[in-house]
C-alpha positions as CSV (number, residue, x, y, z in Angstrom):
1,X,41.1,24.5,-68.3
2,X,40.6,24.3,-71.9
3,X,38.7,21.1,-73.6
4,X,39.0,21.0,-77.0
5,X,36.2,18.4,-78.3
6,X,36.3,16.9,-81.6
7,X,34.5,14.0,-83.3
8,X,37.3,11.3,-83.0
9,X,38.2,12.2,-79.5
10,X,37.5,9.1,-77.3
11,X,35.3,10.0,-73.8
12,X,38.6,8.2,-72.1
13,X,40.7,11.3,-72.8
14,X,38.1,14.1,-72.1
15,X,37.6,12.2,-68.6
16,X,41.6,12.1,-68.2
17,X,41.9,15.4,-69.6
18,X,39.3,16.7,-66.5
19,X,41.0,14.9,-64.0
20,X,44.2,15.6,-64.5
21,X,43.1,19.3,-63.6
22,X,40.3,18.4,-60.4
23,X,42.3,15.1,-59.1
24,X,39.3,14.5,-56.2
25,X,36.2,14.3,-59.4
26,X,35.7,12.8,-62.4
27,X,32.9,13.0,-65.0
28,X,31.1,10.3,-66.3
29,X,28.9,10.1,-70.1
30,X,25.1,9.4,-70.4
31,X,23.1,9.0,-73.4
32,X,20.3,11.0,-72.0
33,X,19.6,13.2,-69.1
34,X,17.0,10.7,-67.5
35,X,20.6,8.7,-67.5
36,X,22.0,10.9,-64.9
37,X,19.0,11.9,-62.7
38,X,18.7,11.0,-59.0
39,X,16.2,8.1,-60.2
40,X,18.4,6.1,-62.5
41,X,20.9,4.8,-60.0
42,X,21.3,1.7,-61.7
43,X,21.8,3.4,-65.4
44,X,25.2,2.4,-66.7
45,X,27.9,5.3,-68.1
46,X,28.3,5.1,-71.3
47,X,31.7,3.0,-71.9
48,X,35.0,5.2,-72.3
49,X,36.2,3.3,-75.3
50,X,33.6,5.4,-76.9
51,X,34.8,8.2,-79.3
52,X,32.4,11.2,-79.5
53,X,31.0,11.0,-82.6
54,X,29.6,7.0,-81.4
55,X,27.3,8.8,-79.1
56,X,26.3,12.7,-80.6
57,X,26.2,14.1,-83.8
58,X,29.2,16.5,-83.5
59,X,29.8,18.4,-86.6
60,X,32.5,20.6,-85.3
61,X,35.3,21.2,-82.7
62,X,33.8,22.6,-79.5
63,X,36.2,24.5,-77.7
64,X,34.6,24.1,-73.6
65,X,36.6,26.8,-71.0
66,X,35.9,25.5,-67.4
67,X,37.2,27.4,-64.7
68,X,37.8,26.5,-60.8
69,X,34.4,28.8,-59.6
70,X,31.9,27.3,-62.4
71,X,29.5,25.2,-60.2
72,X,29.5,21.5,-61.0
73,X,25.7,22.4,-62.5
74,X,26.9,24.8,-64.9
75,X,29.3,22.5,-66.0
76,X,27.6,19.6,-66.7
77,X,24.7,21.8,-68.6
78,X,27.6,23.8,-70.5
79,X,28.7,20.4,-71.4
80,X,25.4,18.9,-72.8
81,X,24.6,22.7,-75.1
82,X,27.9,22.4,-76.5
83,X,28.6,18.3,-77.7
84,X,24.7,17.1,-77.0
85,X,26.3,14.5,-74.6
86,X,25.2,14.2,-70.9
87,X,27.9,14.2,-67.9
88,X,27.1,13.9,-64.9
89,X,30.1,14.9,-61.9
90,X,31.7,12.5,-59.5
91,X,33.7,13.7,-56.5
92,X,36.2,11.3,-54.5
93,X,34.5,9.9,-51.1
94,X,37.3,8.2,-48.8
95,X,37.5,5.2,-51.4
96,X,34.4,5.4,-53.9
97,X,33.1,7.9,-56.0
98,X,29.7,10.0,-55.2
99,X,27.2,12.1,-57.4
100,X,27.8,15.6,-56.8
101,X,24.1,15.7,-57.9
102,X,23.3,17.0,-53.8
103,X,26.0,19.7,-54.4
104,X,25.8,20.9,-57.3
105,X,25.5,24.3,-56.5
106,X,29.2,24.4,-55.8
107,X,32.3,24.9,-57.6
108,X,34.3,22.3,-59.2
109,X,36.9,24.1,-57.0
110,X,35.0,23.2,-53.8
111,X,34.0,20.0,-54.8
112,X,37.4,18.9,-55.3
113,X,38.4,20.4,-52.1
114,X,35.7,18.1,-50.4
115,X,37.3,15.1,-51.9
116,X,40.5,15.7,-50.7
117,X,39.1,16.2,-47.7
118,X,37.8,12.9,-47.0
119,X,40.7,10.8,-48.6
120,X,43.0,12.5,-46.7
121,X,41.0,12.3,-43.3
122,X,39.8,8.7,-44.1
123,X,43.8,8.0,-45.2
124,X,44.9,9.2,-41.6
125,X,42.4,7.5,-39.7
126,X,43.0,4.6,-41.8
127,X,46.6,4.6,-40.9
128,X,46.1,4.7,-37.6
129,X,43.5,2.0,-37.2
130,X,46.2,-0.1,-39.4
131,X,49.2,0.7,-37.0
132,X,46.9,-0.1,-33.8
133,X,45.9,-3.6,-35.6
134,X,49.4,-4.7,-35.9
135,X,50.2,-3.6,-32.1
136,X,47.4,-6.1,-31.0
């Protein structure tokens, strides 16, 4: 997957842009790194309506290449060196979205995998708690 950053690029499309390619994660922005740690729970995302250069000096294009095996840690530093913004990875649990900060040792690959994982299983057993509901 290629991202091709520029300073008028809103954080809306680099977000769609990842997820169109990992449907199970999605990235969020940070103004700082202390933002996105395990700490800062309550710390807001930064509002997608945002174009890049509201929130990093940007002077150039940044071409970023992620691919399936880079780990969700690699990513999200490889993201920071290259545009100075902080993202921090979501992946898809049954119906919310999770930090991946506990796995972040695996692939974006893998965690997608896990998010499919748990829609689908909480989508079957959620199905047939439904159909059981209307038999009662």
């Amino acid at each position: 997957m290629i991202l091709i950053i520029d300073r008028e690029v809103r954080l809306f499309d680099i977000a769609q842009q990842f997820n169109s390619w990992f449907n199970f994660l999605k990235i969020e922005f940070f103004r700082s790194s202390t933002d996105r740690s395990r700490k800062a729970f309550k710390s807001k995302p930064l509002l997608l309506d945002y174009k890049v250069k509201d929130v990093c000096n940007l002077n150039k294009s940044v071409v970023l290449e992620l691919h399936f095996w880079n780990t969700t840690e690699i990513v999200e530093s490889l993201f920071y060196k290259k545009t100075g913004i902080h993202i921090q990875i979501y992946r898809k649990n049954k119906e919310e979205w999770v930090r991946s900060n506990g796995s972040d040792r695996l692939s974006l690959e893998e965690q997608n995998q896990l998010g499919n994982n748990t829609v689908s299983k909480y989508s079957i057993d959620n199905s047939w708690f439904l159909d059981n509901e209307k038999r009662l």
